[in-house]
C-alpha positions in Angstrom: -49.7 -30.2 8.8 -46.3 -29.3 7.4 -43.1 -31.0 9.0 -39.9 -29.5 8.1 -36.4 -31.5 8.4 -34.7 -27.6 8.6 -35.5 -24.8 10.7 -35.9 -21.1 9.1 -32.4 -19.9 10.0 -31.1 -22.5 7.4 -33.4 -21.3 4.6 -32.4 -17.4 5.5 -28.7 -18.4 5.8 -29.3 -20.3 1.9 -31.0 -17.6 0.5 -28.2 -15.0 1.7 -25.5 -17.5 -0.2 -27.3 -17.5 -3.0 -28.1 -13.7 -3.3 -23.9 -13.2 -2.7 -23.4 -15.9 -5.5 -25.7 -14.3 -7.4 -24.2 -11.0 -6.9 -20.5 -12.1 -7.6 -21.5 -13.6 -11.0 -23.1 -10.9 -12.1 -20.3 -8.6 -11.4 -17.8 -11.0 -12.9 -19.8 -10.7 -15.6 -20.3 -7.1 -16.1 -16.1 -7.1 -15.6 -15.9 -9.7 -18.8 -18.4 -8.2 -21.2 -16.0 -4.6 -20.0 -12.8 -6.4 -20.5 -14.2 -7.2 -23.8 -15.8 -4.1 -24.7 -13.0 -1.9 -23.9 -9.8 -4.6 -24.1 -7.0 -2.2 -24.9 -8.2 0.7 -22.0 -7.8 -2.5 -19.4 -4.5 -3.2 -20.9 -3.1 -0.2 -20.0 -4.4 -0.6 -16.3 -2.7 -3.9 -16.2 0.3 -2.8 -17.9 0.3 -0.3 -15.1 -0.5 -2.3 -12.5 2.5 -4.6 -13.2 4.9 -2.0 -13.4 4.2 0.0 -10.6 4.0 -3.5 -8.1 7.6 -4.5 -10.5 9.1 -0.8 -9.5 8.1 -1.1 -6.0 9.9 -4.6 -5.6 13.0 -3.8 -7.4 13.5 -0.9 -4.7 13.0 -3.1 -1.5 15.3 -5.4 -3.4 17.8 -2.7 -3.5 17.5 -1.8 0.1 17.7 -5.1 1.0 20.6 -5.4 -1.0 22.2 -2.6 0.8 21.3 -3.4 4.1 22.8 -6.5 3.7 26.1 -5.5 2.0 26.0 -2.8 5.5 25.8 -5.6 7.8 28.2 -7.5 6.2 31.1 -4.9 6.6 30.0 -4.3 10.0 29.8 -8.2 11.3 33.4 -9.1 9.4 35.3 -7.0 12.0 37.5 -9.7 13.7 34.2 -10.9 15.9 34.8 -8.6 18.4 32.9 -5.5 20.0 33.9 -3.6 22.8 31.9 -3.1 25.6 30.0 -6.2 25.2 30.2 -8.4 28.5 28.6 -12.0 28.6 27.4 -12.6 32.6 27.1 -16.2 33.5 24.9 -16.6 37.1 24.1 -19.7 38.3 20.6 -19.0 39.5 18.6 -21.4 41.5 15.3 -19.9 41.5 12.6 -22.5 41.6 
């Protein structure tokens, strides 16, 4: 007679972790032994990598940048904007 402490959907849900695991370290290991195989080809992808993500910063930077200095010139106007009414009602609704 055989007593188990776990039921089968424990032992399926363990082997499924340890075939992802399994999976994952072999593929980070495949990446390595092609990182060191070929190390100046994933240089260049790197290098760029880094400067496209660097170029695509330094432009919302810029934009920001602008936007800001436009909203700057626009909000230093003495405070005041026509047609811009401020209604105070004193509502009781309960």
């Amino acid at each position: 007679m055989v007593f188990r402490f776990y039921s089968n959907t424990i032992s399926q849900a363990s082997r499924a972790l340890a075939m992802w695991i399994f999976i994952v370290g072999m593929m980070l290991f495949g990446f390595g032994l092609l990182i060191y195989v070929f190390p100046e080809f994933f240089a260049t992808l790197a290098a760029i990598f880094f400067w496209t993500i660097g170029t695509g910063c330094g432009i919302t930077a810029v934009k920001i940048f602008l936007s800001t200095r436009t909203r700057h010139n626009i909000d230093s106007s003495d405070g005041y904007r026509e047609n811009v009414h401020i209604r105070i009602e004193d509502r009781n609704e309960f």
